[in-house]
C-alpha positions as CSV (number, residue, x, y, z in Angstrom):
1,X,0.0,0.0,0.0
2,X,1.3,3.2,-1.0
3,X,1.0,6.2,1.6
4,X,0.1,9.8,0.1
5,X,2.2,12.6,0.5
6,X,1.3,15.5,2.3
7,X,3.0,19.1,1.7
8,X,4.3,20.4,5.1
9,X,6.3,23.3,3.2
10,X,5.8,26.0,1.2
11,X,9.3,27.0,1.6
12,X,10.9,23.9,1.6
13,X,13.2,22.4,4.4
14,X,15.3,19.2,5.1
15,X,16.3,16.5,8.0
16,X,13.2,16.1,8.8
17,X,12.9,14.4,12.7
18,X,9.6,13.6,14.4
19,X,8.2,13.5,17.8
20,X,8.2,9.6,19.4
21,X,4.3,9.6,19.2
22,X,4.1,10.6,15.7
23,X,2.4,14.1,16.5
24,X,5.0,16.3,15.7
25,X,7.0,17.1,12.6
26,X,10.6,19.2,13.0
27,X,12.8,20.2,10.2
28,X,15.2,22.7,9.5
29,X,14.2,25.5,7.0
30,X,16.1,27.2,4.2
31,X,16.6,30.0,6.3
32,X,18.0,27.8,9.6
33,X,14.7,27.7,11.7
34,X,13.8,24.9,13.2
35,X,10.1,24.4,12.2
36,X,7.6,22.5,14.1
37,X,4.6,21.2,12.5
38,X,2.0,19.5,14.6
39,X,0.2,16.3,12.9
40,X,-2.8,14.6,13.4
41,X,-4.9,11.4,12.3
42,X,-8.0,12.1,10.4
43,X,-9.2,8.6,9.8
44,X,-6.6,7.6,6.9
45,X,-5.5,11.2,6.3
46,X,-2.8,13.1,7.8
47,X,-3.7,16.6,8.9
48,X,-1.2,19.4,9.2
49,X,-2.1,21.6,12.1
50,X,0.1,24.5,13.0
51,X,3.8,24.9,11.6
52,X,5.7,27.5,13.3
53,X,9.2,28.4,13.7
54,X,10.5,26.9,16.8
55,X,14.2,28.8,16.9
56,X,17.4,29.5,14.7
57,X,19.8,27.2,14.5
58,X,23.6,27.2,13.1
59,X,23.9,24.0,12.1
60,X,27.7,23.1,11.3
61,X,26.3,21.0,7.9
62,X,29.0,17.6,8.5
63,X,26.6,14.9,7.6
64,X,22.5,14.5,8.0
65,X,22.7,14.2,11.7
66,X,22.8,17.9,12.2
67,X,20.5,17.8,15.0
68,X,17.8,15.6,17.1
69,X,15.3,16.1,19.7
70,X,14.2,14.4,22.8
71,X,11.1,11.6,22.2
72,X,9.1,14.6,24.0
73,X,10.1,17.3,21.4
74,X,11.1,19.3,24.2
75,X,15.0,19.3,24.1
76,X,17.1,19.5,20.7
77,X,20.8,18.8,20.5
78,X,22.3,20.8,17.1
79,X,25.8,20.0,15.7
80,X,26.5,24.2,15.5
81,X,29.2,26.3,14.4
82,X,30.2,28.9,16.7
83,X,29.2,32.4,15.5
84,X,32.5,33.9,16.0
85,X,34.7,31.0,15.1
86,X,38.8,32.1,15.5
87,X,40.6,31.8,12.4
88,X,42.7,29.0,12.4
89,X,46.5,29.7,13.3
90,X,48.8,29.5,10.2
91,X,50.4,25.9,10.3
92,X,54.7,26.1,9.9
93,X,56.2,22.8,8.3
94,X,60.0,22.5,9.2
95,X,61.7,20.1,6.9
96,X,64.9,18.4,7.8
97,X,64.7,19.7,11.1
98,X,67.2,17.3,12.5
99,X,70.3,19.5,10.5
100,X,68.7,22.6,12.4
101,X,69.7,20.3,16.0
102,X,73.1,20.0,15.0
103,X,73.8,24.0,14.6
């Protein structure tokens, strides 16, 4: 049996996570929110209630776990960048250091 799809987005958005009892859709939008979108069961049908923005996130993008939230949807964990990341310091190579012992 194939399920139906059911637009969440007008916007679009991407690593998607839900809620442990299924009521609950998050996903980060292309502007860094994470949205919430609540979901109910109309018979065979899924319903999308209210889809708000939850807060921005700064997600360091290394992989698709970027973030994931508590079974409750209460508590989110985000893989983030620091907003004002130092530079990294230069890095020096010395070759044939051992020569440079000997002086």
């Amino acid at each position: 049996m194939k399920c139906p799809r059911v637009q969440v987005s007008i916007n679009g958005g991407f690593l998607p996570r839900w809620r442990h009892d299924g009521k609950e859709l998050f996903y980060l939008s292309p502007d860094k929110k994470i949205m919430s979108a609540e979901i109910c069961e109309v018979g065979s049908n899924l319903v999308i209630g209210k889809v708000q923005p939850l807060f921005t996130a700064n997600p360091a993008f290394s992989g698709f776990h970027v973030y994931d939230v508590t079974s409750d949807g209460k508590k989110f964990i985000i893989a983030s960048r620091s907003a004002r990341q130092a530079p990294e310091p230069p890095l020096t190579l010395v070759t044939n250091w051992p020569a440079l012992l000997k002086k």
